[in-house]
SERO-4910 file (N, C-alpha, C, O; in steps of 0.05 Angstrom, whole numbers):
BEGIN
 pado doro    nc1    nc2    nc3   cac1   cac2   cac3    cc1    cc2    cc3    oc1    oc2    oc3
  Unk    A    -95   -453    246    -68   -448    255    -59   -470    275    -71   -482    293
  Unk    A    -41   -472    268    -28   -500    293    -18   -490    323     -1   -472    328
  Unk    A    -26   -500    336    -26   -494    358      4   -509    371     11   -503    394
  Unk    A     10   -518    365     41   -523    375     68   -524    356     86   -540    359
  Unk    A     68   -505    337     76   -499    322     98   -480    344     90   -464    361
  Unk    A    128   -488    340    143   -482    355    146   -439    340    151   -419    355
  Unk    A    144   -438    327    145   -411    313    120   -387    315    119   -364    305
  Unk    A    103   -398    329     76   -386    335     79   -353    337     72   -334    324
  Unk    A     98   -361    368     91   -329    379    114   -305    359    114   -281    361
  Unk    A    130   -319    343    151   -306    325    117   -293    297    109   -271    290
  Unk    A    110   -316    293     95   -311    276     76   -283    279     77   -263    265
  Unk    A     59   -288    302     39   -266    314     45   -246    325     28   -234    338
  Unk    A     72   -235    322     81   -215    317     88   -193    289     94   -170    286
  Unk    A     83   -215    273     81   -207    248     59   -188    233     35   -190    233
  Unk    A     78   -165    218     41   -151    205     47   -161    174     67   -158    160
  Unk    A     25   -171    171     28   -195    137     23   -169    107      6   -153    103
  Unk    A     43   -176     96     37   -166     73     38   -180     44     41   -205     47
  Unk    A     36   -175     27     33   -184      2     62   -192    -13     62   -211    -29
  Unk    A     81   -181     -7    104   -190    -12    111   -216      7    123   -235     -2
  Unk    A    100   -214     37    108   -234     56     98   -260     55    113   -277     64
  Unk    A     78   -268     46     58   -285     37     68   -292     15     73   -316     14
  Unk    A     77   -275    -12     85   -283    -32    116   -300    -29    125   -320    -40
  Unk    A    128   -281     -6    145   -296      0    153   -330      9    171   -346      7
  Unk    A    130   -329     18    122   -356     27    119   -388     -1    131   -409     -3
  Unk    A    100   -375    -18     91   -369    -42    115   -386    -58    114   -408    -68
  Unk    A    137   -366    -57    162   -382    -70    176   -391    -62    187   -402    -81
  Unk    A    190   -398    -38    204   -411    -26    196   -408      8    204   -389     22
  Unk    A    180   -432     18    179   -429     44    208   -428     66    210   -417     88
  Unk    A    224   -442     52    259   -435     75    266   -408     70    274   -396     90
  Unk    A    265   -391     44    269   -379     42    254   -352     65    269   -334     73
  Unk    A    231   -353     71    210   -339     85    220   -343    116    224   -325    132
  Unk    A    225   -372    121    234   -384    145    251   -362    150    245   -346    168
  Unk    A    276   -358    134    297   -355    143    307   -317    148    323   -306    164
  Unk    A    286   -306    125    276   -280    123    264   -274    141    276   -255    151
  Unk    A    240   -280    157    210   -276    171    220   -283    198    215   -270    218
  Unk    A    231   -300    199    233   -318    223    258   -318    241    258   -312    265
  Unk    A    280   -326    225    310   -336    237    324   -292    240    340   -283    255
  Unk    A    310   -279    220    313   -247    213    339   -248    205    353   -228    212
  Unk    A    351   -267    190    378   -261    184    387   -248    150    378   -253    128
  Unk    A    408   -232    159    408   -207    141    410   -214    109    419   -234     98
  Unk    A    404   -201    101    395   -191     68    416   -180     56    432   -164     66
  Unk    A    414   -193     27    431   -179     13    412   -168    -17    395   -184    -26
  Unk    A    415   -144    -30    403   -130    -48    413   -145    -72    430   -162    -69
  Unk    A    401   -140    -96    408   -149   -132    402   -130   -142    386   -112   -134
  Unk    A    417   -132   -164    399   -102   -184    375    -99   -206    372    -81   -223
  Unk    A    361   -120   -201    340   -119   -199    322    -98   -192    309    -83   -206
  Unk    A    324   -100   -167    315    -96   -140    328    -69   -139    312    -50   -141
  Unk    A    347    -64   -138    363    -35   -139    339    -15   -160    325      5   -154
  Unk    A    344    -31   -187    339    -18   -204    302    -10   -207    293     11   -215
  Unk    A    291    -30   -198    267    -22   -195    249     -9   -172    225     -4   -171
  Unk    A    276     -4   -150    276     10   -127    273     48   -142    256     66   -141
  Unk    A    299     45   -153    307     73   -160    281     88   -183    277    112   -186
  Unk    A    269     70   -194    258     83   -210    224     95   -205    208    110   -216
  Unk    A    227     79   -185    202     81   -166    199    103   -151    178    115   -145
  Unk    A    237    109   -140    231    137   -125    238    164   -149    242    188   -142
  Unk    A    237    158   -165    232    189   -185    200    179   -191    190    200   -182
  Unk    A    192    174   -194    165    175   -204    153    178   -174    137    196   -176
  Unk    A    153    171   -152    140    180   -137    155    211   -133    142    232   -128
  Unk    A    179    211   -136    179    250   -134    161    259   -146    143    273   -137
  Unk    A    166    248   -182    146    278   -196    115    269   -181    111    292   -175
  Unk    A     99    259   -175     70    255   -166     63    271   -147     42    284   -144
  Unk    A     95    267   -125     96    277   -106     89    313   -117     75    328   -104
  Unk    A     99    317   -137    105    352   -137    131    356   -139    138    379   -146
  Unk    A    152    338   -135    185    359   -116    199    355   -148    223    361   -146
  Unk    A    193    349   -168    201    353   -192    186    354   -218    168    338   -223
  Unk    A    194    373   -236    179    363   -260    190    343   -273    212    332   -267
  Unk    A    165    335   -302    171    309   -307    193    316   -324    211    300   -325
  Unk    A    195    329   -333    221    342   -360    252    336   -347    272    331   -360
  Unk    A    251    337   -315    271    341   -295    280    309   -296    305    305   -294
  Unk    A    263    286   -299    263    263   -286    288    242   -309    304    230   -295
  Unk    A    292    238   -334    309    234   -356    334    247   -350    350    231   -359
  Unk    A    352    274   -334    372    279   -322    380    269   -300    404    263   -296
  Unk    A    360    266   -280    366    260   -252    368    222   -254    381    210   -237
  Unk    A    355    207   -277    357    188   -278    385    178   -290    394    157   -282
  Unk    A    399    193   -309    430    185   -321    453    202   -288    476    196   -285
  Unk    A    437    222   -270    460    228   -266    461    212   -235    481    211   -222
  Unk    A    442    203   -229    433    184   -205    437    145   -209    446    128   -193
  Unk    A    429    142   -233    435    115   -238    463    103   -223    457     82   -210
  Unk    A    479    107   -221    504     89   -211    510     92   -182    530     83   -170
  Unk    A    485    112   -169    496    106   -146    463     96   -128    456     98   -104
  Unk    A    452     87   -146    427     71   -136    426     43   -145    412     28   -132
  Unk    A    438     33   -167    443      5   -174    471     -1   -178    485      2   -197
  Unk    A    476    -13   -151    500    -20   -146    509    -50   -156    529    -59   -168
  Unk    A    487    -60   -147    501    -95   -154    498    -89   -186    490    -71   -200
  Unk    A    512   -125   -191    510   -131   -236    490   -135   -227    481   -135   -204
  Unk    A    478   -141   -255    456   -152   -265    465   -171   -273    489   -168   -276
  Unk    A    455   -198   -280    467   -234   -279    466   -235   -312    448   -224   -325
  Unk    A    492   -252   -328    494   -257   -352    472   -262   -364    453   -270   -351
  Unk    A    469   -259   -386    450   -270   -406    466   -279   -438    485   -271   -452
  Unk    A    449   -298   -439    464   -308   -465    454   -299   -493    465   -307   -514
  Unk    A    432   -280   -491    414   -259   -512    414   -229   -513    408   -214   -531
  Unk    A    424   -224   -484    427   -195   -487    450   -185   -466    460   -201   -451
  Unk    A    458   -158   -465    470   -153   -437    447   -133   -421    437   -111   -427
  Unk    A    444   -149   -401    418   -139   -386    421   -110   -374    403    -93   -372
  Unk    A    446   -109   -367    458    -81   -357    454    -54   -374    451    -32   -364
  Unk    A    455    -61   -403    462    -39   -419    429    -41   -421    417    -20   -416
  Unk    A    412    -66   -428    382    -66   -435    368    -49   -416    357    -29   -422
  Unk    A    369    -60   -390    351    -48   -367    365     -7   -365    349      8   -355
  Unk    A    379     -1   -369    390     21   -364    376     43   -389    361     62   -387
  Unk    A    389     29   -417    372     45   -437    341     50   -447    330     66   -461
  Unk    A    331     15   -423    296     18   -421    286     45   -411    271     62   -420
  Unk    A    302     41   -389    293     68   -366    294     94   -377    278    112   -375
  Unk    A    320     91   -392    326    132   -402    304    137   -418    291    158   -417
  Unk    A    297    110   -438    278    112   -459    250    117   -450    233    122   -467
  Unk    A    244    114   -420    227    119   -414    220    142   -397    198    154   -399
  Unk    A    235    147   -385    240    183   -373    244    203   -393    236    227   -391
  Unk    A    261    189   -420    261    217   -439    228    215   -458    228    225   -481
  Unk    A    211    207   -451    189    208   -461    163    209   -441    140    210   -449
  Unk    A    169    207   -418    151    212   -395    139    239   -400    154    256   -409
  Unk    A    118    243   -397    109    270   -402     78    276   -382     60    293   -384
  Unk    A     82    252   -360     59    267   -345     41    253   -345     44    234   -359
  Unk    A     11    256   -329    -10    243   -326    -30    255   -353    -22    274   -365
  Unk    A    -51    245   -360    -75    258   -377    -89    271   -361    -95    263   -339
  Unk    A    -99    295   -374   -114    314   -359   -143    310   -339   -155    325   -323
  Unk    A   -145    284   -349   -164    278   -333   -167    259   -309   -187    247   -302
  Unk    A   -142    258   -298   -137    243   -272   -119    258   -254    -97    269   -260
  Unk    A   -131    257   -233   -124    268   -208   -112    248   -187   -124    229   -179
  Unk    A    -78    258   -175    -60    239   -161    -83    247   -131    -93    268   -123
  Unk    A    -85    223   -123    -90    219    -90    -77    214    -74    -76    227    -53
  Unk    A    -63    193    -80    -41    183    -72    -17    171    -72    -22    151    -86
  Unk    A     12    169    -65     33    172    -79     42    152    -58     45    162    -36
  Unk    A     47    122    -61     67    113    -40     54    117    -17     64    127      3
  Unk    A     27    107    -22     14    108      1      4     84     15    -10     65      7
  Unk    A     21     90     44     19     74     63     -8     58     69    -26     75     66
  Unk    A    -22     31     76    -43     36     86    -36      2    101    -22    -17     96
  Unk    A    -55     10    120    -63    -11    146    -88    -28    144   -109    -15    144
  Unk    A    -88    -48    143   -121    -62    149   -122    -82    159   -100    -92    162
  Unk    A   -143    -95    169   -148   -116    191   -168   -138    157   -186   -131    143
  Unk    A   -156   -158    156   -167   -171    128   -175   -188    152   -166   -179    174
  Unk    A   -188   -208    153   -206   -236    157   -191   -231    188   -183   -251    199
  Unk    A   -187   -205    202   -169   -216    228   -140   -213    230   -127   -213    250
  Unk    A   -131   -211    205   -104   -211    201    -96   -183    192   -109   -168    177
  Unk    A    -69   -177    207    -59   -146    212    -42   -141    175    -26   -156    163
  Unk    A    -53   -120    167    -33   -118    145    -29    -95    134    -47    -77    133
  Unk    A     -6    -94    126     11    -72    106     17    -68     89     30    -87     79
  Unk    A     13    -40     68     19    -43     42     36    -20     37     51     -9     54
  Unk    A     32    -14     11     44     16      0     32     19    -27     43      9    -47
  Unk    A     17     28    -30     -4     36    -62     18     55    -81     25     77    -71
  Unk    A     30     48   -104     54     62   -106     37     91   -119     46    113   -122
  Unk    A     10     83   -123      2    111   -138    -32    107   -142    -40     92   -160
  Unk    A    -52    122   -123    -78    128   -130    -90    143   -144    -94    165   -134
  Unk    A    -99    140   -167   -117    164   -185   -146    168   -184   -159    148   -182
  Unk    A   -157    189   -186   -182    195   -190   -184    204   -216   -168    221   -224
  Unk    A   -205    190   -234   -207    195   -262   -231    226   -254   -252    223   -241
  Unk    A   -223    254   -265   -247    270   -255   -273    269   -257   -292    276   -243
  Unk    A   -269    249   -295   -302    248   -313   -319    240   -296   -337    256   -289
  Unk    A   -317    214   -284   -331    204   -268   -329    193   -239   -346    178   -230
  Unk    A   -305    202   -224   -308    206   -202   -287    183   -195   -270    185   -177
  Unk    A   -290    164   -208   -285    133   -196   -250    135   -185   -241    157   -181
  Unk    A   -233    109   -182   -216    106   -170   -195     94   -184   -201     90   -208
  Unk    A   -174     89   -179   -154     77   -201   -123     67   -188   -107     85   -181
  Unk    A   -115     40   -184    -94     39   -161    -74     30   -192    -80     16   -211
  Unk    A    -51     46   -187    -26     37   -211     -5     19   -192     -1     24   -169
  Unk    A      5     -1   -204     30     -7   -196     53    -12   -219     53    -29   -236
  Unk    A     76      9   -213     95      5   -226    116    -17   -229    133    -24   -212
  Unk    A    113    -27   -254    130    -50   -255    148    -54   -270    141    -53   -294
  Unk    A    183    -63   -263    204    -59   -278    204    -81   -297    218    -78   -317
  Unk    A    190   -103   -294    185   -128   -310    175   -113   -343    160    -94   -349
  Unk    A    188   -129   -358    184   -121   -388    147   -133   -396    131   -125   -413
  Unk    A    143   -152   -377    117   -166   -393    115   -178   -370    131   -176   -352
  Unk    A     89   -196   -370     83   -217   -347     84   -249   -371     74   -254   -392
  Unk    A     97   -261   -358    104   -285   -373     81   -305   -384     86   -323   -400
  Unk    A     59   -299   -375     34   -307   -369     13   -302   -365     16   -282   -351
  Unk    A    -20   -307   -368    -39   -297   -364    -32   -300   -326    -29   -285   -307
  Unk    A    -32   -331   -332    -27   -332   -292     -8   -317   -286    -22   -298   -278
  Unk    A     17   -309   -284     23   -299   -273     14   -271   -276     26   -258   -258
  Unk    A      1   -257   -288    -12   -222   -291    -27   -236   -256    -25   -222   -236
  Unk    A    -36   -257   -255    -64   -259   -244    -58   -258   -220    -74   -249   -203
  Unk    A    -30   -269   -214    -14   -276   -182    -12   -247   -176    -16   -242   -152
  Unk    A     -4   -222   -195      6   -200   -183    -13   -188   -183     -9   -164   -178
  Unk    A    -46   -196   -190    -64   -177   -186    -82   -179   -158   -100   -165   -146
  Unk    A    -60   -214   -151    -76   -202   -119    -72   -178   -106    -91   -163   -102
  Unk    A    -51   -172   -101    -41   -154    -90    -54   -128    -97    -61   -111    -80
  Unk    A    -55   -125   -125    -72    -98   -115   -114   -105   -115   -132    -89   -117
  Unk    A   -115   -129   -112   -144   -129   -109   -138   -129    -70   -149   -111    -58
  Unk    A   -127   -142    -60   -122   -129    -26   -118    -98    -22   -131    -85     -6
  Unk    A    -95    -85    -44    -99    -58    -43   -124    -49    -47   -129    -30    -33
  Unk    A   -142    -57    -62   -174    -51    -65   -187    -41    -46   -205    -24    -47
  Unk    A   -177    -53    -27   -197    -57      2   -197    -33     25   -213    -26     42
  Unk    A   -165    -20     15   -163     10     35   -188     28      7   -209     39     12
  Unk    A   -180     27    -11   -193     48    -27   -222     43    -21   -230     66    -22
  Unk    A   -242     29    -17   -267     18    -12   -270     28     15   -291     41     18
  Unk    A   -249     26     41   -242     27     60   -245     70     63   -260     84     78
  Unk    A   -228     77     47   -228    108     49   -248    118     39   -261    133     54
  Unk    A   -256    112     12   -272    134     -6   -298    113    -18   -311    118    -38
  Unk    A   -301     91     -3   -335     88     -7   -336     73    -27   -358     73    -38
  Unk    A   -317     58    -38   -311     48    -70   -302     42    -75   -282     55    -77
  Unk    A   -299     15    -86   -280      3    -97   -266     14   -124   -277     23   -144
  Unk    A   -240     11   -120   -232     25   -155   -244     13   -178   -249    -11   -179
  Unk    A   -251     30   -195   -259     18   -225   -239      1   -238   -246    -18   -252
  Unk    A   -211      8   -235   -186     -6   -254   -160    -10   -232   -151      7   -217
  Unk    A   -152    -34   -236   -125    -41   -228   -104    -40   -254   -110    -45   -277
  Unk    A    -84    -34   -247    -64    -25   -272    -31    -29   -265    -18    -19   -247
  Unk    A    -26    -43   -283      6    -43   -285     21    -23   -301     17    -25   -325
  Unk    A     41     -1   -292     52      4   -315     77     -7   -306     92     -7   -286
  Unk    A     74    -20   -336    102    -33   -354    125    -17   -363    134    -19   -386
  Unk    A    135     -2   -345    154     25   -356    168     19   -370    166     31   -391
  Unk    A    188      1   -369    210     -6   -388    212    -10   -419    231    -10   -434
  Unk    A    172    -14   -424    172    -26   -447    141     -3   -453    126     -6   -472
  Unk    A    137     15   -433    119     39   -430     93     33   -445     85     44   -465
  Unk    A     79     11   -430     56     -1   -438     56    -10   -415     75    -17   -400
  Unk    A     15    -11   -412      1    -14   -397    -24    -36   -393    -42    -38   -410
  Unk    A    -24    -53   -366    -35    -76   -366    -61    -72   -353    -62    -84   -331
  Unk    A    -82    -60   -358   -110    -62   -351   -122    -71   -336   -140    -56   -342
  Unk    A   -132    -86   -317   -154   -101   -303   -184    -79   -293   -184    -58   -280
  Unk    A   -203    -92   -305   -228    -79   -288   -232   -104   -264   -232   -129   -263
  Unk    A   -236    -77   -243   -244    -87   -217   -271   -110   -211   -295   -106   -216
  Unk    A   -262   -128   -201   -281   -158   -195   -268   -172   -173   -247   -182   -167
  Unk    A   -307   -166   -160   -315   -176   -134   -300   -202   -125   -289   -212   -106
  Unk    A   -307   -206   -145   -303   -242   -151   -273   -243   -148   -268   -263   -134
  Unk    A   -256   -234   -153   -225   -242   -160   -217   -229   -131   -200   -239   -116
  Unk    A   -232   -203   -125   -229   -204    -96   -227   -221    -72   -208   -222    -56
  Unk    A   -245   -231    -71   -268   -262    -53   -240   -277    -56   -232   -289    -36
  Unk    A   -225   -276    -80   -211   -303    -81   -178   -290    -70   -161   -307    -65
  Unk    A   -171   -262    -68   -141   -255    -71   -147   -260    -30   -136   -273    -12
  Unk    A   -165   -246    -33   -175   -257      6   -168   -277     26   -156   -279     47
  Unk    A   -186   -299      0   -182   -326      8   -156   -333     -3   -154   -357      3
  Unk    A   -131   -325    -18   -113   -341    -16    -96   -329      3    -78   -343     11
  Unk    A   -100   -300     16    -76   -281     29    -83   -302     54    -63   -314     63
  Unk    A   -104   -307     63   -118   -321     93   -105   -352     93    -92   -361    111
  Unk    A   -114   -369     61   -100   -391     65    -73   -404     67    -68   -425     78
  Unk    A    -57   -387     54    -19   -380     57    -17   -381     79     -7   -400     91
  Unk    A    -29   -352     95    -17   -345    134    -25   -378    150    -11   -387    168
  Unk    A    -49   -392    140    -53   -412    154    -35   -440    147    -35   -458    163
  Unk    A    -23   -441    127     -5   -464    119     32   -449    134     51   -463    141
  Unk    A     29   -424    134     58   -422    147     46   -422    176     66   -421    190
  Unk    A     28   -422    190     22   -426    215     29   -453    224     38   -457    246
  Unk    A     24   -471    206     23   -500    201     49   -521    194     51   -546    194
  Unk    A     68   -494    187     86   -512    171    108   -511    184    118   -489    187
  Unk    A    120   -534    196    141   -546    207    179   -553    195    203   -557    200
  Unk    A    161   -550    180    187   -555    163    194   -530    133    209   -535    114
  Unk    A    187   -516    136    190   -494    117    210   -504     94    233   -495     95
  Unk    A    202   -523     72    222   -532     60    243   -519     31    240   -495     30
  Unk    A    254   -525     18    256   -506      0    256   -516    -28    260   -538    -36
  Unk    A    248   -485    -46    241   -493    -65    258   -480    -86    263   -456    -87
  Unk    A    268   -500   -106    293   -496   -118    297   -490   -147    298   -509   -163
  Unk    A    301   -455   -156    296   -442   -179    323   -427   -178    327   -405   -167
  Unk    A    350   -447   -198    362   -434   -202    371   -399   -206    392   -387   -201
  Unk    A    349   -390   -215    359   -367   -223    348   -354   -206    362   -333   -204
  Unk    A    328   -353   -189    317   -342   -170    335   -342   -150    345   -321   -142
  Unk    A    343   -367   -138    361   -375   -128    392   -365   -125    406   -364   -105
  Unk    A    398   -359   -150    428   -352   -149    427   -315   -155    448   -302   -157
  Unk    A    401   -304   -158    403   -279   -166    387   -268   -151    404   -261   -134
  Unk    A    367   -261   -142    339   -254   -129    336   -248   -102    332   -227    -91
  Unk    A    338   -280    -91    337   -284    -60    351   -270    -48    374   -272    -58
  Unk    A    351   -259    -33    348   -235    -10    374   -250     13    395   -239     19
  Unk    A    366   -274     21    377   -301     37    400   -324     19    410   -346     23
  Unk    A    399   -310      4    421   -333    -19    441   -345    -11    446   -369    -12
  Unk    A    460   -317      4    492   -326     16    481   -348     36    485   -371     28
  Unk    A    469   -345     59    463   -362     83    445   -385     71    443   -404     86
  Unk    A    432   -388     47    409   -412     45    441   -430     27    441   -454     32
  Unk    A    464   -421      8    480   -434      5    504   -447     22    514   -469     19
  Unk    A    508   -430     38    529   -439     64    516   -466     85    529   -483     98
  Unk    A    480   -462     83    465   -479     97    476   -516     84    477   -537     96
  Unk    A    484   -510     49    484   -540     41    509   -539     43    516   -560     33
  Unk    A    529   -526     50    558   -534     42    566   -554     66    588   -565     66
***
């Protein structure tokens, strides 16, 4: 860490998470300006939309609904949880796509298999990694009964991962989530898992030490290059850029 790094004590007040790092990840001005400068945010529907669908599925886990319930509350809730458009496309209208993904997937939701048990729902957890303070949210822990073992899901509004690498970038994150479950119940999970709701398929990983060792070493090496970095510069992905970013209005007014 740099020791005269004018942003230090802004920094070490920070509790690091997996989004925050990632943040880093894709645009360091962007992180600057988020993390640092704290200047305000604006939502996408994106983000709306994969917000909203997150909190009916953590209801039914939760208990406070059945799943039969979740396909009504989703057509009659939709418009006042995804507010922003969704950005043109020249192949589809993303609006009408992402909307009839969802119904299509709530009107066919039907519940967990009998042989897994919810632990945990949107669960919070805290850990001290290599020294470093951090925060998560497990959107959903299972216990398979047959054999005892563990199972961390994360729900994802993304239709596919564009890439083997990129599956691999979002499996840091739950190999760090790994570490409360090892942390609570003596064990590392047997399976990390994406579900793919939109397109209601599911992305597999068995649990490795090894990919662990490494999501570790990159969460540790990130916090030490933004410790380091003076110039937080930016990194420039139109579409990310004009749709995504959180900091958009203020990172464009910055070049005008």
């Amino acid at each position: 860490m740099s020791a005269d790094n004018k942003n230090n004590d802004k920094l070490d007040n920070l509790v690091w998470s997996f989004s925050k790092v990632n943040n880093y990840n894709r645009c360091p001005h962007g992180f600057k300006l988020t993390y640092i400068d704290k200047v305000p945010q604006i939502d996408n529907a994106f983000a709306e939309y994969g917000s909203f669908a997150h909190s009916l599925l953590e209801k039914y886990f939760k208990g406070e609904v059945e799943f039969f319930e979740l396909s009504q509350m989703y057509e009659n809730e939709y418009n006042i949880n995804v507010l922003h458009e969704f950005p043109s496309c020249e192949f589809c209208d993303l609006t009408e796509k992402y909307y009839n993904d969802g119904l299509k997937y709530f009107n066919s939701f039907d519940g967990l298999e009998d042989n897994y048990k919810t632990i945990g729902v949107e669960q919070e957890i805290r850990l001290d990694i290599d020294g470093e303070p951090f925060i998560g949210y497990i959107d959903l822990i299972l216990q398979d009964i047959i054999d005892g073992r563990y199972i961390i899901i994360d729900h994802k509004s993304k239709s596919k991962f564009k890439s083997k690498k990129e599956k691999e970038h979002f499996l840091l994150q739950l190999y760090l989530y790994s570490l409360y479950v090892k942390e609570q119940y003596g064990e590392y999970p047997k399976e990390l898992k994406f579900n793919m709701f939109r397109t209601q398929k599911w992305e597999t990983e068995l649990f490795s030490e090894e990919k662990l060792k490494k999501s570790i070493s990159w969460f540790t090496f990130n916090i030490d290059m933004i410790y380091s970095d003076n110039v937080f510069p930016k990194n420039k992905d139109d579409f990310f850029c004009n749709n995504l970013c959180g900091v958009r209005e203020i990172c464009k007014k910055e070049c005008e």
